[in-house]
Kinemage of the C-alpha trace (Angstrom):
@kinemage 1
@onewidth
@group {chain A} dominant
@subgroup {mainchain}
@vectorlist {calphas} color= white
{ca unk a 1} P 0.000 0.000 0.000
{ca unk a 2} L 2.899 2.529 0.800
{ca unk a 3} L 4.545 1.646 -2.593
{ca unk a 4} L 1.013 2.751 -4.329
{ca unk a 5} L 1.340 5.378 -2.435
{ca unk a 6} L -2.993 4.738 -0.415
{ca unk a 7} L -0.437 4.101 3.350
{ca unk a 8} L 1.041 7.094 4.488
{ca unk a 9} L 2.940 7.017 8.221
{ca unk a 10} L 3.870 10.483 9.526
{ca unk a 11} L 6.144 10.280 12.868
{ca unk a 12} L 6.668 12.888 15.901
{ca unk a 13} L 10.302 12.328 17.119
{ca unk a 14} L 12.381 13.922 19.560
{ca unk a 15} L 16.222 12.699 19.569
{ca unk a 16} L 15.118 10.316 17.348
{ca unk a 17} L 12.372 8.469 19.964
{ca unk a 18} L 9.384 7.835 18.504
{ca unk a 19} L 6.931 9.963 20.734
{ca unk a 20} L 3.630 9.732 17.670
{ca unk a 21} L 2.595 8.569 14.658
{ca unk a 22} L -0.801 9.758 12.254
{ca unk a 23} L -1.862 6.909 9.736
{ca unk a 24} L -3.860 7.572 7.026
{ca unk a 25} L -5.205 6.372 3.659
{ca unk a 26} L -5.021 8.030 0.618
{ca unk a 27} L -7.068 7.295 -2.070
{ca unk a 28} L -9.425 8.739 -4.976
{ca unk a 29} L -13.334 9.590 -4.211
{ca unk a 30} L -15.773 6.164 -5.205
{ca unk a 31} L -17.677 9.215 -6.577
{ca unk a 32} L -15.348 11.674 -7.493
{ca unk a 33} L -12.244 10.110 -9.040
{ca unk a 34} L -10.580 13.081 -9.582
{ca unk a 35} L -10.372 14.436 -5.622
{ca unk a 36} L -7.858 12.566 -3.464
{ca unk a 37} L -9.436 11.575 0.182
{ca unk a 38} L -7.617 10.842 2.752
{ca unk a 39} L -8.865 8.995 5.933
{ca unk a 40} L -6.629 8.356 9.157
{ca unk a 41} L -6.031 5.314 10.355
{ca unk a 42} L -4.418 6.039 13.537
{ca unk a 43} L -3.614 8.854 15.645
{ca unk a 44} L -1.673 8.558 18.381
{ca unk a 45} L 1.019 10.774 20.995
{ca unk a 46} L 2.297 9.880 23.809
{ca unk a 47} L 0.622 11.148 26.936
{ca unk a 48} L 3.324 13.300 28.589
{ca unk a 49} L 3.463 14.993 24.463
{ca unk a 50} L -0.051 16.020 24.839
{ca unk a 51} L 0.467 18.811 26.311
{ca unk a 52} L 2.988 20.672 24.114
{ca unk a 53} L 2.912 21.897 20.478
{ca unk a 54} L 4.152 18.159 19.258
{ca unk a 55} L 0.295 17.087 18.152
{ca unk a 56} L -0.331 20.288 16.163
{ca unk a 57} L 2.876 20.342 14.470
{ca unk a 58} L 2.242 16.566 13.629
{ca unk a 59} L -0.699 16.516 12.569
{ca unk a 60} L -0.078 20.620 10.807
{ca unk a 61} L 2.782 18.643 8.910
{ca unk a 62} L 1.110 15.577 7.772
{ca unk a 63} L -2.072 18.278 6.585
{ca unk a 64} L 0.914 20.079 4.262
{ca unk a 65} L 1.944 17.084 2.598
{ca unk a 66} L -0.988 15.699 1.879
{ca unk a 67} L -2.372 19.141 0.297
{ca unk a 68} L 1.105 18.883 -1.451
{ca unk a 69} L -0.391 15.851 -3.634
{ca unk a 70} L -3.740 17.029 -4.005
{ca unk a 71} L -5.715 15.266 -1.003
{ca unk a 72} L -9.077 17.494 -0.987
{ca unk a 73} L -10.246 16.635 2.133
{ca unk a 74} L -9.050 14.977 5.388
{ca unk a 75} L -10.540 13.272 7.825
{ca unk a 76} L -9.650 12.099 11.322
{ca unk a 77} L -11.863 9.833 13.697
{ca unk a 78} L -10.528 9.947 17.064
{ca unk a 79} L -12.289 8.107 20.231
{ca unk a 80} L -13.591 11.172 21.686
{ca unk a 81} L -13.211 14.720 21.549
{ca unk a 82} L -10.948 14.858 25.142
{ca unk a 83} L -8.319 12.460 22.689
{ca unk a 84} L -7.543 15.324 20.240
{ca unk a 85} L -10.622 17.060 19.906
{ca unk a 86} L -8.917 20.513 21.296
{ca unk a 87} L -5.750 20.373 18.909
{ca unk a 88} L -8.212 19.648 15.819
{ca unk a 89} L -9.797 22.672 16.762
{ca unk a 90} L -7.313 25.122 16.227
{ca unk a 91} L -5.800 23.598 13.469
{ca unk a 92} L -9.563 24.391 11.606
{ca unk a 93} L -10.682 21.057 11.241
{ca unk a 94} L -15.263 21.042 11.748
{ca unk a 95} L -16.153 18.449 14.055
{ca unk a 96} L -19.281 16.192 12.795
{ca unk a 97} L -20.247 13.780 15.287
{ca unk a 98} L -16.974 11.682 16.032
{ca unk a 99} L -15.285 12.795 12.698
{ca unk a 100} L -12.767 15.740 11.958
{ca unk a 101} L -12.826 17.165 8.579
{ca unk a 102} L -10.536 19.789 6.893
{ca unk a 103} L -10.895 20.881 3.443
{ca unk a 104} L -7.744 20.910 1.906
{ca unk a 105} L -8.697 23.492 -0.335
């Protein structure tokens, strides 16, 4: 799947220790075949990284590239909003029901 290019893995490090990691799929509409979708997989940061800037710049990072080839729209389902409900919020992602969406516009 990463060599068709659908699996991408985006990593927070620090010293080179693996403190997070955002999953997601990439892959064309089922109704729009030209628009790019991708859907994450996993989110996850360490508890004691919660509290810094190292989820927004993650997930800020892994937004860039993925605008970079042509993803429309992003989504990210997280457990519950306490997870990373807050950081999706100031990044501008809309919150419908237990989904995050940014258009990549």
């Amino acid at each position: 799947m990463a060599d068709q290019g659908v699996l991408r893995i985006y990593t927070a490090r620090e010293d080179d220790e693996l403190k997070g990691y955002f999953v997601v799929m990439v892959m064309p509409s089922l109704h729009y075949s030209s628009h790019l979708f991708a859907v994450n997989d996993i989110l996850f940061l360490k508890k004691e990284c919660r509290k810094g800037t190292a989820g927004i710049k993650l997930i800020k990072y892994a937004v860039q590239d993925l605008k970079a080839i042509g993803t429309k729209l992003v989504h990210i389902n997280v457990k519950t909003k306490q997870d990373f409900g807050v950081i999706l919020d100031r990044i501008g992602f809309e919150h419908i029901e237990n989904v995050w969406q940014l258009k990549a516009n």
